[in-house]
C-alpha positions in Angstrom: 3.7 5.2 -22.5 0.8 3.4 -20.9 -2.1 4.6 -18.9 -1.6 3.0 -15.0 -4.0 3.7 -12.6 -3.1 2.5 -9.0 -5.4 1.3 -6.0 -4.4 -0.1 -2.3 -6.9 -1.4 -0.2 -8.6 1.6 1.9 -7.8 1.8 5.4 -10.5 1.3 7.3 -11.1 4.6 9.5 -11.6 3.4 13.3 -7.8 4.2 14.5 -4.2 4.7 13.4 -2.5 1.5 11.2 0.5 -0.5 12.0 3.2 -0.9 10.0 1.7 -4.5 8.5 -1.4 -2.7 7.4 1.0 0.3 5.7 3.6 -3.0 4.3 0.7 -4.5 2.7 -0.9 -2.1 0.8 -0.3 1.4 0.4 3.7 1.8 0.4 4.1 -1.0 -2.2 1.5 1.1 -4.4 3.1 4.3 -4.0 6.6 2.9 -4.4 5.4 0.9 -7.5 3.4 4.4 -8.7 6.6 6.8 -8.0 8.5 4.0 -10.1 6.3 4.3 -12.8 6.4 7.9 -13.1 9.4 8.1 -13.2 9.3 6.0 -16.5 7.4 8.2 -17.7 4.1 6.6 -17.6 0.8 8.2 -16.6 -0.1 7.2 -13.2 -3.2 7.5 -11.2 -2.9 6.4 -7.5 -6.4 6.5 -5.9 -6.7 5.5 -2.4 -9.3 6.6 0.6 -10.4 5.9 4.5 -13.1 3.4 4.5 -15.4 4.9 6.7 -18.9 2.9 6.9 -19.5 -0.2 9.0 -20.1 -1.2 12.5 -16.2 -0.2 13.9 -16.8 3.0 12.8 -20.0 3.5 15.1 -19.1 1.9 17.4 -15.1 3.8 17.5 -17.4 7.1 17.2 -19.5 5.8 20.2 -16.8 5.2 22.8 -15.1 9.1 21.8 -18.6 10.6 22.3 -18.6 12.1 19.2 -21.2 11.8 15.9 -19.5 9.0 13.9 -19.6 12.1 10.8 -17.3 14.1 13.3 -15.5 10.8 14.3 -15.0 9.9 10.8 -13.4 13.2 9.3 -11.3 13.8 12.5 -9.8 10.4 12.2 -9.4 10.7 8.3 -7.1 13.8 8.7 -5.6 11.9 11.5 -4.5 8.9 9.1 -4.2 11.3 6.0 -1.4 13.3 8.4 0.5 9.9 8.7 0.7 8.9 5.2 1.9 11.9 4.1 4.6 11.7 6.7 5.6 8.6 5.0 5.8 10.5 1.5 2.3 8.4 0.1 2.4 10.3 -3.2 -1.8 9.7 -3.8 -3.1 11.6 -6.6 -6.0 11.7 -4.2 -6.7 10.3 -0.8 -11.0 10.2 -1.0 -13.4 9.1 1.9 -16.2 6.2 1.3 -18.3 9.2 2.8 -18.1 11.0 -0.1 -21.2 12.1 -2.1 -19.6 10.7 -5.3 -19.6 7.3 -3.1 -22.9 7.2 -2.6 -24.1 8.7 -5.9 -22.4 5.7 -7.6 -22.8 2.7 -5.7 -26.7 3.3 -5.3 -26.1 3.4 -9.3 -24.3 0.5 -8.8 -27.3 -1.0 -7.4 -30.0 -0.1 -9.1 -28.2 -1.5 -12.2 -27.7 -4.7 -10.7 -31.4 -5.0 -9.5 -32.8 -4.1 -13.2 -30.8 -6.9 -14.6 -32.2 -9.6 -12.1 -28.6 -9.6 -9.7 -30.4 -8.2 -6.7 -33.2 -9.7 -4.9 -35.1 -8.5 -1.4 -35.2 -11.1 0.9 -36.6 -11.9 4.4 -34.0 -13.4 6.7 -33.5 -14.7 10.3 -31.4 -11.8 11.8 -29.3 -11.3 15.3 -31.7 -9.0 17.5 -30.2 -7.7 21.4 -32.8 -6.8 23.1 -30.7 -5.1 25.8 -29.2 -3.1 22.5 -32.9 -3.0 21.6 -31.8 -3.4 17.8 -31.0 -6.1 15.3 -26.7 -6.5 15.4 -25.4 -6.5 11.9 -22.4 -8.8 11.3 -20.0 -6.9 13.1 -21.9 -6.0 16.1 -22.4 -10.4 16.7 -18.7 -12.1 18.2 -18.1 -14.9 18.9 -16.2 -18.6 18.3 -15.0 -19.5 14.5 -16.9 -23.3 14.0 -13.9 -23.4 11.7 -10.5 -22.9 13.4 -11.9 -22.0 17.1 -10.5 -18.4 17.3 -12.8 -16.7 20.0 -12.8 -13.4 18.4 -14.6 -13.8 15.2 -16.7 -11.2 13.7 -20.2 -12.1 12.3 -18.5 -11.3 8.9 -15.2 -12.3 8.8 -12.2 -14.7 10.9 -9.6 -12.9 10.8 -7.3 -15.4 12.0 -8.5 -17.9 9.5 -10.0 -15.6 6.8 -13.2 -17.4 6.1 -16.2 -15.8 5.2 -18.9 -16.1 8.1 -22.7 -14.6 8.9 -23.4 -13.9 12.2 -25.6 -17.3 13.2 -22.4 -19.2 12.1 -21.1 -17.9 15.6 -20.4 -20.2 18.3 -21.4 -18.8 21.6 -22.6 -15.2 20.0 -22.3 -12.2 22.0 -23.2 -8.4 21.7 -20.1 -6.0 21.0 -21.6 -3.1 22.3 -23.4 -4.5 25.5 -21.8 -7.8 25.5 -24.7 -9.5 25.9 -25.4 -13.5 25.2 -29.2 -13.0 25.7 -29.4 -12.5 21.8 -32.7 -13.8 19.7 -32.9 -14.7 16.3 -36.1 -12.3 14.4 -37.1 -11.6 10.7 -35.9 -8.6 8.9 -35.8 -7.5 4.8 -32.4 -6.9 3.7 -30.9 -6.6 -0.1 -28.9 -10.1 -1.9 -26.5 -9.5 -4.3 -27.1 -12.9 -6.2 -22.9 -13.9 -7.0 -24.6 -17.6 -7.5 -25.9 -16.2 -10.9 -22.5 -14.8 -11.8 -20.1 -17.7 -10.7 -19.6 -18.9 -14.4 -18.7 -15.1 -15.5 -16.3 -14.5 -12.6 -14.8 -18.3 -13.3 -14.2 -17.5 -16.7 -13.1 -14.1 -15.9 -10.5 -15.2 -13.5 -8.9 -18.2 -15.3 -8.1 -15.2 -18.4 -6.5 -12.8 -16.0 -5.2 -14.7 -13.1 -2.2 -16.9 -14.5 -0.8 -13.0 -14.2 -1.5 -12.9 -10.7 1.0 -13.7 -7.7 0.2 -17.3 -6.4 -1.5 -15.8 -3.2 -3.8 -13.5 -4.7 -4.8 -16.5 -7.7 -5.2 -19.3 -5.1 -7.4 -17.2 -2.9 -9.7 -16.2 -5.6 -9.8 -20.2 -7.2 -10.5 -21.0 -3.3 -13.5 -19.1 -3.3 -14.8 -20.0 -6.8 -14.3 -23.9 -6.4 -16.5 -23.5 -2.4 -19.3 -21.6 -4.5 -20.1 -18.0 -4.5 -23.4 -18.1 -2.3 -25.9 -15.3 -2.8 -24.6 -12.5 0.0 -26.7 -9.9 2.0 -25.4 -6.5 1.0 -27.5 -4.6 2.9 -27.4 -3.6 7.1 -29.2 -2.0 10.1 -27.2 1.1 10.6 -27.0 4.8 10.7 -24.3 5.2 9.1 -23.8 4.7 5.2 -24.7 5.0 2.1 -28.7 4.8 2.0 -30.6 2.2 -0.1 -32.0 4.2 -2.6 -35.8 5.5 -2.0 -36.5 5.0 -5.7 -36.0 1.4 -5.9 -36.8 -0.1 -2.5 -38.8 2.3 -0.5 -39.7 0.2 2.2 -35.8 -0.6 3.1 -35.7 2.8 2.7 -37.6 4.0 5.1 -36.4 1.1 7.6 -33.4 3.4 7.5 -31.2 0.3 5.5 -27.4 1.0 4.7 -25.6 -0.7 2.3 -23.2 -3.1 3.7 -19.6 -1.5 3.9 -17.9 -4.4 1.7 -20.4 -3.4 -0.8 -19.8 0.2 -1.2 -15.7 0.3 0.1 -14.7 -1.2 -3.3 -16.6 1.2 -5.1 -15.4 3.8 -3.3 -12.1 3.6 -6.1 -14.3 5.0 -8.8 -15.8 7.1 -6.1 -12.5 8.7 -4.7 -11.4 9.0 -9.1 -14.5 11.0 -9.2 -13.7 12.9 -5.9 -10.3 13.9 -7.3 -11.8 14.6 -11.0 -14.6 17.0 -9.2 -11.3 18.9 -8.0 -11.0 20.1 -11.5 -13.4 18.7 -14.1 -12.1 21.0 -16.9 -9.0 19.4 -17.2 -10.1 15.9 -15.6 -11.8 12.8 -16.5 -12.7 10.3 -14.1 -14.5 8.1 -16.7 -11.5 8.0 -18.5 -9.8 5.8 -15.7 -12.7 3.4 -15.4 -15.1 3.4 -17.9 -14.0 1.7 -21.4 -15.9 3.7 -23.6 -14.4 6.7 -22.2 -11.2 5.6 -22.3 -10.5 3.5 -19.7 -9.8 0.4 -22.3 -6.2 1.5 -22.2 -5.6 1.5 -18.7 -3.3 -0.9 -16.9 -4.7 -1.5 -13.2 -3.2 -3.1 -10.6 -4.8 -3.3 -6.6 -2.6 -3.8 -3.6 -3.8 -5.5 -0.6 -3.3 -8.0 2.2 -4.8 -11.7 1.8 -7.7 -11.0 3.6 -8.9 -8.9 1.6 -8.2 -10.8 -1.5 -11.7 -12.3 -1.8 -13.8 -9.5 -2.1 -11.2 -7.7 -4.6 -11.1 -10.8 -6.8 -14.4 -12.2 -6.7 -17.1 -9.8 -5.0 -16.0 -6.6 -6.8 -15.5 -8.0 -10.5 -18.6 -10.0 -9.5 -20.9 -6.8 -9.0 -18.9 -5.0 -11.6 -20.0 -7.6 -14.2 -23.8 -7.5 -13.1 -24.0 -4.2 -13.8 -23.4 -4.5 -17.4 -21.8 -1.5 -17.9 -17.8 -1.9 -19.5 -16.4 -1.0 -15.7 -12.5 -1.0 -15.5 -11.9 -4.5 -14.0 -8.3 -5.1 -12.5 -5.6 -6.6 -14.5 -2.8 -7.4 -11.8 -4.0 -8.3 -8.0 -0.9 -8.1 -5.5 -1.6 -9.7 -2.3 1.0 -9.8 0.1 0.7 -12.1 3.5 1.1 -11.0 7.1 4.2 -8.8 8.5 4.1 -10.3 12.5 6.0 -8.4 15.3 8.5 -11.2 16.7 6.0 -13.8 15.4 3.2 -12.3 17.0 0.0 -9.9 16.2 0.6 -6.0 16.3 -1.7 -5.6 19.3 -2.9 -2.0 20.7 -4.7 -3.1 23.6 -1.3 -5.1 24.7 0.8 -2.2 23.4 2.7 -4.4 21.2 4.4 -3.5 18.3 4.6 -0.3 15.9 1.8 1.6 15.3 2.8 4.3 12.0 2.3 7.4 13.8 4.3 6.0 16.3 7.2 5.2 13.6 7.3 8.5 12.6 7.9 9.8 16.4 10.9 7.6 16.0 13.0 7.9 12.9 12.4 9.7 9.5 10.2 7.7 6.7 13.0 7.0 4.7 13.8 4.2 7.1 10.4 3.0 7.5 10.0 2.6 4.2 13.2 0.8 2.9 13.2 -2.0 5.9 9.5 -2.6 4.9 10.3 -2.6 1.3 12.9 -5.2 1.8 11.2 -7.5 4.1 8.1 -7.3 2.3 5.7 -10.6 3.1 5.2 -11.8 -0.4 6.2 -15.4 -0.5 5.0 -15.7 3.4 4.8 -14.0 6.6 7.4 -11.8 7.7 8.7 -11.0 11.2 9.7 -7.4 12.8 12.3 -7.4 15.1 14.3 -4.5 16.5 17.5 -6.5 16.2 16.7 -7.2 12.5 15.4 -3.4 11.7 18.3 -1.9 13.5 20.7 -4.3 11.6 19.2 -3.5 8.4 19.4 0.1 8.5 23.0 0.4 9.7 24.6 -1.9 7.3 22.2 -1.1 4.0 21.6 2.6 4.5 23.9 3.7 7.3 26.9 1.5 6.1 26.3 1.2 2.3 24.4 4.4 1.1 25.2 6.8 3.4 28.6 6.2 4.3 29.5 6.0 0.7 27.8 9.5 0.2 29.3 11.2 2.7 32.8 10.1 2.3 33.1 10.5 -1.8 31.6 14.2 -1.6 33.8 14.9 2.3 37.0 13.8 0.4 36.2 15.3 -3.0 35.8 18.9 -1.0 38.9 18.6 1.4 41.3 17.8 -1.6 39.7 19.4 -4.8 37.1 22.1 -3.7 33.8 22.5 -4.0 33.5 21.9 -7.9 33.8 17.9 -9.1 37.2 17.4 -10.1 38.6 17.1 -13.8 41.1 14.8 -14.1 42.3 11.4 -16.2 39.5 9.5 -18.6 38.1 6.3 -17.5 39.9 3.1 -17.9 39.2 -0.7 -17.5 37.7 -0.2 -13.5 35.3 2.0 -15.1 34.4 0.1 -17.9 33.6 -3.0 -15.7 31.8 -0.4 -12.9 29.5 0.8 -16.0 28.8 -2.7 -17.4 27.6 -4.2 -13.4 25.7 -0.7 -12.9 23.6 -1.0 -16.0 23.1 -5.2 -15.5 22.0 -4.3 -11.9 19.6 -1.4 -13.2 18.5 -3.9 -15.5 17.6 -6.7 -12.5 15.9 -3.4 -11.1 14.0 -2.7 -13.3 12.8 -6.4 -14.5 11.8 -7.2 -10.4 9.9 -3.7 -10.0 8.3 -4.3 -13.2 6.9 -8.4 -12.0 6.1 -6.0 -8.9 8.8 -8.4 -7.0 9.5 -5.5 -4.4 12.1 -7.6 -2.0 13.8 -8.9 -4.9 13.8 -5.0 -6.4 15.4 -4.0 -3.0 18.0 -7.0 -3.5 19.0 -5.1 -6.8 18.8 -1.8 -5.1 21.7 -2.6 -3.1 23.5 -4.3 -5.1 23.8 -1.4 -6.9 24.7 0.4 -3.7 27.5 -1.9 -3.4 28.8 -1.7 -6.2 29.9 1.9 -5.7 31.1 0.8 -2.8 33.4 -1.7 -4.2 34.5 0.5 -7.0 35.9 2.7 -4.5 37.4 0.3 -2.3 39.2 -1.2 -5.7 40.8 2.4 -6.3 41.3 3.5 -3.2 40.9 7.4 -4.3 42.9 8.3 -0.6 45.8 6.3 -1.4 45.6 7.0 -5.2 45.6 10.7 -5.0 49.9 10.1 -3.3 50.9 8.8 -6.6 48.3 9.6 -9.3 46.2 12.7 -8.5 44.3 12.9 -11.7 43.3 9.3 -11.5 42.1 10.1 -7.8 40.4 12.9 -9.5 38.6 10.3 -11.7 37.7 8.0 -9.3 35.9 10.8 -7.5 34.2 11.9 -10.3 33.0 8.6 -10.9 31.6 8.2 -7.8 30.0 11.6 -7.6 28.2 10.2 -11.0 27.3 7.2 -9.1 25.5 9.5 -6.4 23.4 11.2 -8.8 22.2 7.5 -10.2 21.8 6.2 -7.2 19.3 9.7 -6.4 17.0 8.7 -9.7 16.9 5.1 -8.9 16.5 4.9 -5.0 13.5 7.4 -5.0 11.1 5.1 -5.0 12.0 3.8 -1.9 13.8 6.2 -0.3 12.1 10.0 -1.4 13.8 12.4 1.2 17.0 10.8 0.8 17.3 10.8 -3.1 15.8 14.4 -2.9 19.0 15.0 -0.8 21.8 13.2 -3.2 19.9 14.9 -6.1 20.2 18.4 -4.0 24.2 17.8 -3.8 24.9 18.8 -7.5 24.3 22.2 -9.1 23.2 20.4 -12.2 20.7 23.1 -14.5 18.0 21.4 -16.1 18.8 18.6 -13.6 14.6 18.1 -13.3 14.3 16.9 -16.8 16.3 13.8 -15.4 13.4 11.1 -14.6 15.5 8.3 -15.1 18.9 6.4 -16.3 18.7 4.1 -19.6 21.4 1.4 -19.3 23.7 3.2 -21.9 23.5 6.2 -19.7 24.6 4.3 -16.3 27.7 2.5 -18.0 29.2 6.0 -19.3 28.3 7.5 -15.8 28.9 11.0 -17.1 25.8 12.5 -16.2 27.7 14.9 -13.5 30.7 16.3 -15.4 33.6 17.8 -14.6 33.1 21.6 -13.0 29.7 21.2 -11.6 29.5 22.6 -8.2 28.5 20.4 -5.3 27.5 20.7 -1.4 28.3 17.6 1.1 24.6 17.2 2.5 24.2 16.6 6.3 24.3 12.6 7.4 21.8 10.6 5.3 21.2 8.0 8.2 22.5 8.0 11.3 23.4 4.6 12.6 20.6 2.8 15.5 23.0 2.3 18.7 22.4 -0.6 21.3 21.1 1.9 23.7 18.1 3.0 21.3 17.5 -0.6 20.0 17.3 -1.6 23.7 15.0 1.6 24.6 12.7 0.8 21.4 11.9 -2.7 22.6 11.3 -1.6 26.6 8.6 0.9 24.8 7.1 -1.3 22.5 7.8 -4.8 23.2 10.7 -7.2 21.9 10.6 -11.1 22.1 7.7 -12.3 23.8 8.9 -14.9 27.0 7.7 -17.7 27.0 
């Protein structure tokens, strides 16, 4: 079994995430991790709050609070949500950690004793209402490339590109809002990518052909427009300092090293937080160090395409400089934008689901298979109420849960509480067993390409299968005639159950843990899985095994709460 260790892109601390933000990165990983252990592989799923940067002053700033205190309140506060939707990290870290800052100041010096990191003087942003010089994120203004009048000094986000703050087309302060800005000389660190284009080039064109099509364009984007040398250090209070030893003078200028500098690193950092936990039995180095182990591990990042360049190009680019045999990521899955109605999730315009707001709502379970489904892999994706309420009653209401209920309801009424013995499987049987196992093959062959819409296609396919079967033998006009083959039928079905409670727990946790619960089945644990022989015998629940009909899976969305979901957050925007 392989060595997999898991990373989704760290959410970034300053407020609770949408469901787009929880879509594209950290409930593919954990469904893809869950899958994976069940196969018996050894996972590591490493995640943490990314808690440096300008938001996070300037979030701690308008709560009153010292952005340390800001910044651990609001990590339990998003730590508190992801467990509610059953993230099964091995260990949820924080970019504030000492083991952060311990190795990405190692990080650095490495990468300034082999020639990567240079001190420059540069032209900087200064307020002098602020009465400081505004790092990237403190400057908005106008994109010069698509116009959008929110821009950050680092970053479009409606267009992704890369930006510094002068870029800026009518600059402004985001704390005072002042235009009265000036342009003054200041020393920051540059991480020289120019000198490590040809290594990262070669680098990607061996690794990314494995890549999904986003993620691999994204990256050759950003090689074939040149890696520019990038500032990697800021003016702030709050982050990691530049090391004393190396550059005293930035030092005591009180210089930070810029968050997309240090976030990345916090992976190893947040492995070496959950190693620290228990170093006697623990390795971090083992995960991301070659010559410590790490040479057999499988790793695969998930993330939304804007933050595709710095995973692809900055990370392996500084990981390389170092010269130290650092993991480096084998698979990249980017996934595009999840809208609501075609439109930005927007907190200021209350618009659109926030996740602790989800979890008010409905349990995870649903959350999490809608999202699964209508994953934005091959392009953006839109929420709707009418298509999230349509999805859970027919797939889970409709399919799973109805077929649940009314197999282990009618089972009890007319055979007891014990599943029934009765006649041995025939031709309906044999063809059941032979479209269960091709489905859990499809299943398995889409979770493995990490293909999670088409995985969910197969997922309830297999559903309906069951489904099908049933309707085919019709077990409550069978049992008139033919009460042992009604017997069977049930039994079947009861078998079906129990697979469908192994192989739906990726997505669905609570509600597998609830089919599983059903069947009084000793040494059931030992179960991780189904191998296609085992799903076309379906005999895994035999004859005699006690069982209990558990309370309604999913209860079905009525018009009345579709119509009372969209008055609270929004529906189709007029026009």
């Amino acid at each position: 079994m392989a060595r997999h260790l898991i990373t989704s892109a760290l959410p970034y601390i300053n407020g609770i995430k949408h469901l787009g933000n929880m879509v594209g990165s950290m409930l593919p990983a954990d469904v893809y991790a869950r899958y994976l252990r069940q196969r018996g592989h050894e996972v590591l799923y490493i995640c943490a709050t990314d808690e440096h940067g300008t938001p996070a002053e300037l979030a701690a700033k308008e709560r009153g609070l010292p952005v340390a205190d800001f910044c651990a309140q609001a990590h339990d506060a998003q730590k508190a949500v992801y467990d509610g939707f059953a993230l099964a990290f091995d260990h949820f870290g924080r970019s504030s950690s000492p083991q952060n800052a311990e190795i990405t100041q190692h990080f650095a010096r490495k990468l300034h004793e082999n020639g990567f990191i240079e001190e420059r003087a540069i032209r900087q942003v200064y307020s002098p209402a602020d009465g400081r010089f505004l790092p990237d994120r403190y400057v908005e203004g106008t994109c010069p490339h698509c116009g959008y009048d929110k821009a950050r000094g680092d970053q479009c986000e409606n267009c992704t590109r890369v930006l510094d703050p002068t870029d800026l087309i009518d600059p402004r302060s985001a704390i005072s809002g002042s235009t009265e800005l000036e342009i003054r000389e200041t020393k920051h660190l540059f991480l020289l990518q120019s000198k490590l284009q040809g290594e990262v080039e070669a680098w990607i064109d061996e690794v990314a052909d494995e890549w999904p099509h986003l993620a691999s364009s994204i990256a050759r984007k950003w090689l074939t427009e040149g890696l520019n040398d990038r500032a990697i250090t800021r003016d702030l209070d709050w982050g990691v300092p530049v090391p004393a030893d190396t550059w005293p003078e930035l030092a005591a200028d009180g210089k930070v090293f810029y968050v997309w500098f240090d976030a990345p690193i916090e992976y190893i950092g947040s492995t070496k937080e959950w190693a620290d936990q228990d170093p006697s039995n623990r390795d971090w180095k083992s995960w991301w160090y070659e010559p410590a182990g790490a040479s057999d591990v499988r790793y695969t990042e998930f993330m939304a395409k804007d933050n595709v360049p710095f995973h692809s190009v900055m990370f392996p680019a500084t990981e390389m400089g170092v010269r130290e045999p650092w993991k480096k990521v084998d698979q990249l899955k980017a996934f595009n934008w999840l809208t609501y109605y075609g439109g930005k999730f927007s907190t200021s315009q209350k618009r659109g689901v926030f996740t602790d707001q989800a979890l008010d709502i409905l349990p995870a379970d649903y959350w999490r298979y809608f999202l699964i489904a209508n994953a934005p892999e091959s392009d953006d994706s839109s929420f709707t109420w009418e298509h999230f309420t349509a999805t859970v009653n027919k797939d889970l209401a409709d399919t799973l849960g109805n077929f649940v209920n009314r197999v282990l309801s009618f089972s009890k009424k007319r055979f007891g509480e014990e599943v029934p013995a009765g006649g041995e499987p025939g031709e309906a049987e044999a063809n059941l067993g032979a479209e269960i196992a091709r489905l859990l093959t499809e299943y398995e062959e889409q979770m493995e390409a990490l293909q999670f819409r088409k995985a969910a296609a197969a997922l309830r396919a297999l559903w309906s299968a069951g489904n099908s079967y049933l309707e085919e033998k019709a077990p409550w006009l069978e049992i008139k005639t033919d009460k042992d083959g009604a017997a069977l039928t049930l039994r079947t079905a009861m078998n079906l159950i129990h697979l469908y409670s192994v192989v739906s727990e990726p997505f669905i946790p609570a509600s597998a843990a609830a089919m599983r619960a059903a069947f009084a089945l000793s040494g059931d644990e030992a179960r991780i899985w189904y191998t296609a022989d085992e799903a076309t015998a379906l005999t895994t629940v035999p004859a005699g095994t006690a069982f209990t009909v558990p309370p309604v899976l999913f209860a079905k969305i009525t018009d009345e709460d579709l119509e009372s979901y969209k008055e609270r957050f929004g529906g189709e925007p007029t026009a």
